[in-house]
ChimeraX commands (.cxc) that place a marker at each C-alpha (Angstrom):
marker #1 position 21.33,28.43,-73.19 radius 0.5
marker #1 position 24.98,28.01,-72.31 radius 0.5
marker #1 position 26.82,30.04,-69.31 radius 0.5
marker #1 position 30.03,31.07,-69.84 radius 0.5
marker #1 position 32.32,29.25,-67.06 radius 0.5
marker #1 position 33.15,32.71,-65.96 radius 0.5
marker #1 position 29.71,33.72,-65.13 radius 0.5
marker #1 position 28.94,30.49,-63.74 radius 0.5
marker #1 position 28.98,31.58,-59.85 radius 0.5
marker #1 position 27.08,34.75,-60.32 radius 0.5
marker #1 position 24.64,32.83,-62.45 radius 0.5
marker #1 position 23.78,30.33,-59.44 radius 0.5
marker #1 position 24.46,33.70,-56.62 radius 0.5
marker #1 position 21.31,35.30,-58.83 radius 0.5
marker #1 position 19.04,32.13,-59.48 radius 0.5
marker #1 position 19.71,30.55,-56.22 radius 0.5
marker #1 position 18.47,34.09,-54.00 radius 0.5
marker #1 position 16.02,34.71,-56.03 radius 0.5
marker #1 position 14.18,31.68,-55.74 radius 0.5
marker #1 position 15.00,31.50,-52.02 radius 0.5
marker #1 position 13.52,34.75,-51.30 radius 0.5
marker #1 position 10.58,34.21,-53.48 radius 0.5
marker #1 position 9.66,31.12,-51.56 radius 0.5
marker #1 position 10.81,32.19,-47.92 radius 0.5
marker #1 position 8.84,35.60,-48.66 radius 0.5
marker #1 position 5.93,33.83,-50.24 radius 0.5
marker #1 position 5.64,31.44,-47.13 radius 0.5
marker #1 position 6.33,34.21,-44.38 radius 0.5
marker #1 position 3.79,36.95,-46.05 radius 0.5
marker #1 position 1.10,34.42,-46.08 radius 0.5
marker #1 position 1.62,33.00,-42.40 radius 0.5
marker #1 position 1.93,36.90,-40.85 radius 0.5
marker #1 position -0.97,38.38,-43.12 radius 0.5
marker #1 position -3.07,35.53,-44.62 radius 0.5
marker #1 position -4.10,35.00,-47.76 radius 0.5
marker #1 position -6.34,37.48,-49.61 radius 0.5
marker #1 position -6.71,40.14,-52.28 radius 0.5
marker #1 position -3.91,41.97,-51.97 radius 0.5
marker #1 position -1.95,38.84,-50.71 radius 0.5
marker #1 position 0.02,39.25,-54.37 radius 0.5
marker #1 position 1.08,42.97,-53.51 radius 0.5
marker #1 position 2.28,42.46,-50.40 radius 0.5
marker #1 position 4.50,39.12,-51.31 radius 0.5
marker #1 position 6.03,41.35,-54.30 radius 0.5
marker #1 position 6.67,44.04,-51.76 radius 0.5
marker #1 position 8.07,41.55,-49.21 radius 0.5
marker #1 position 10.39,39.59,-52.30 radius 0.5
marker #1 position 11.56,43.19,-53.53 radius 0.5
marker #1 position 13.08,44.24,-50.11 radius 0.5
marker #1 position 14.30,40.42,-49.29 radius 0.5
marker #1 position 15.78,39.36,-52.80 radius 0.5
marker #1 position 18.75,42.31,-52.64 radius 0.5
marker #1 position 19.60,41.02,-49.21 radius 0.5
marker #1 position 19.85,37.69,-50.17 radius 0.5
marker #1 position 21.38,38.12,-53.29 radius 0.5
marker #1 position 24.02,39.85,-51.14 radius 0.5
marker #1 position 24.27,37.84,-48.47 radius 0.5
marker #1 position 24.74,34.89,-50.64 radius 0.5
marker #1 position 27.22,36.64,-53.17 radius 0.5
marker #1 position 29.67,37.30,-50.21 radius 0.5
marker #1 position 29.43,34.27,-48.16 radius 0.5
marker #1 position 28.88,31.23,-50.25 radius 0.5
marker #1 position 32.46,31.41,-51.58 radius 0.5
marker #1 position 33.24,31.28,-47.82 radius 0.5
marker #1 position 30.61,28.97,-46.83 radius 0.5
marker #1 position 32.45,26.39,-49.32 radius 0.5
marker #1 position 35.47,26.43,-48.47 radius 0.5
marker #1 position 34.78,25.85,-44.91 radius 0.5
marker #1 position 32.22,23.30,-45.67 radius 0.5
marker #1 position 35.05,21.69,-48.15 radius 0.5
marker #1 position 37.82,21.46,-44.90 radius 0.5
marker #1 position 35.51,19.62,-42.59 radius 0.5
marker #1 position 34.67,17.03,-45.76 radius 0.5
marker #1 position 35.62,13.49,-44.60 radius 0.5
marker #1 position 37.91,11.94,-47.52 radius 0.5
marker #1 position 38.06,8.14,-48.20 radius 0.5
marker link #1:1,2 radius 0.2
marker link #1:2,3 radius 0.2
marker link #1:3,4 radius 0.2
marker link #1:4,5 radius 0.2
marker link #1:5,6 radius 0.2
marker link #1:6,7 radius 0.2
marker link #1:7,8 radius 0.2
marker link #1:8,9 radius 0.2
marker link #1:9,10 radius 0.2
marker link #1:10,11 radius 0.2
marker link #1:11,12 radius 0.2
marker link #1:12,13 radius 0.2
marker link #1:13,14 radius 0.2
marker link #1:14,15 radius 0.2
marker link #1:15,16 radius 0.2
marker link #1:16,17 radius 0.2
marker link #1:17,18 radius 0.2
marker link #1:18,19 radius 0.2
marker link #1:19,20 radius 0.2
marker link #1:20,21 radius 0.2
marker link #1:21,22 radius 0.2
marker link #1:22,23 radius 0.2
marker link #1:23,24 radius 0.2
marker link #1:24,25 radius 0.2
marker link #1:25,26 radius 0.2
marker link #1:26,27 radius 0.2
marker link #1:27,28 radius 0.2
marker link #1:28,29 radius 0.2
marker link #1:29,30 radius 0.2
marker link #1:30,31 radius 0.2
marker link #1:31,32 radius 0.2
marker link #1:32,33 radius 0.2
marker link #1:33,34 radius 0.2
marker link #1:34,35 radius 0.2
marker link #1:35,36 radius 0.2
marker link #1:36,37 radius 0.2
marker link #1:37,38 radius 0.2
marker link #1:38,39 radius 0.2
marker link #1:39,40 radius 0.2
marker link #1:40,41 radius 0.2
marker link #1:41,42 radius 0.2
marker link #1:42,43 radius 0.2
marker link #1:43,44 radius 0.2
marker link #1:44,45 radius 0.2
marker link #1:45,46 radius 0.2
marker link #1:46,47 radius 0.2
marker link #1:47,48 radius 0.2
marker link #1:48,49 radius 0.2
marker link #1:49,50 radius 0.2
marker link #1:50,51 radius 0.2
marker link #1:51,52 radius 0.2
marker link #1:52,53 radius 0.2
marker link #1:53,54 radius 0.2
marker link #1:54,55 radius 0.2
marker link #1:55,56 radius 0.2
marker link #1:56,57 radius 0.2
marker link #1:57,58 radius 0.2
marker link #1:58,59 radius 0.2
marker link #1:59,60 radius 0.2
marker link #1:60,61 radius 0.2
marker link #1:61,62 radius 0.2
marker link #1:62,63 radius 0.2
marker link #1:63,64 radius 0.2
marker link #1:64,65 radius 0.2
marker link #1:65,66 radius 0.2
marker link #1:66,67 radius 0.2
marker link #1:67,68 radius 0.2
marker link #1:68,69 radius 0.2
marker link #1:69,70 radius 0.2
marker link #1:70,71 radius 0.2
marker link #1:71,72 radius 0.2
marker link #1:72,73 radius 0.2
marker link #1:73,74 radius 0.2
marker link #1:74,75 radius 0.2
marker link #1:75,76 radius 0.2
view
């Protein structure tokens, strides 16, 4: 499957926070609660509340994040 260069950012904003979230929420749920039956529940709960927030989060600040990142970039 090929992205269209224009959809490239918003392609990585999407995959990169949702994987995040599913593995920060995954990790989190199971250190606060423990792991049993309705483990799975409450991680989907968790990942449905965190993944909007990070999807967010990193839509408006990894442009930002970048270019600030970019300036302090030793050069050869």
């Amino acid at each position: 499957m090929l992205i269209n260069p224009k959809y490239v950012n918003l392609t990585f904003t999407t995959l990169m926070s949702c994987v995040m979230s599913l593995i920060m929420t995954c990790f989190i749920t199971a250190l606060n609660t423990g792991l049993d039956a309705n483990f799975v529940m409450r991680w989907a709960m968790a990942w449905g509340v965190a993944w909007p927030v990070a999807f967010f989060c990193n839509f408006l600040l990894a442009a930002r994040l970048r270019r600030w990142v970019a300036s302090r970039t030793i050069t050869a």
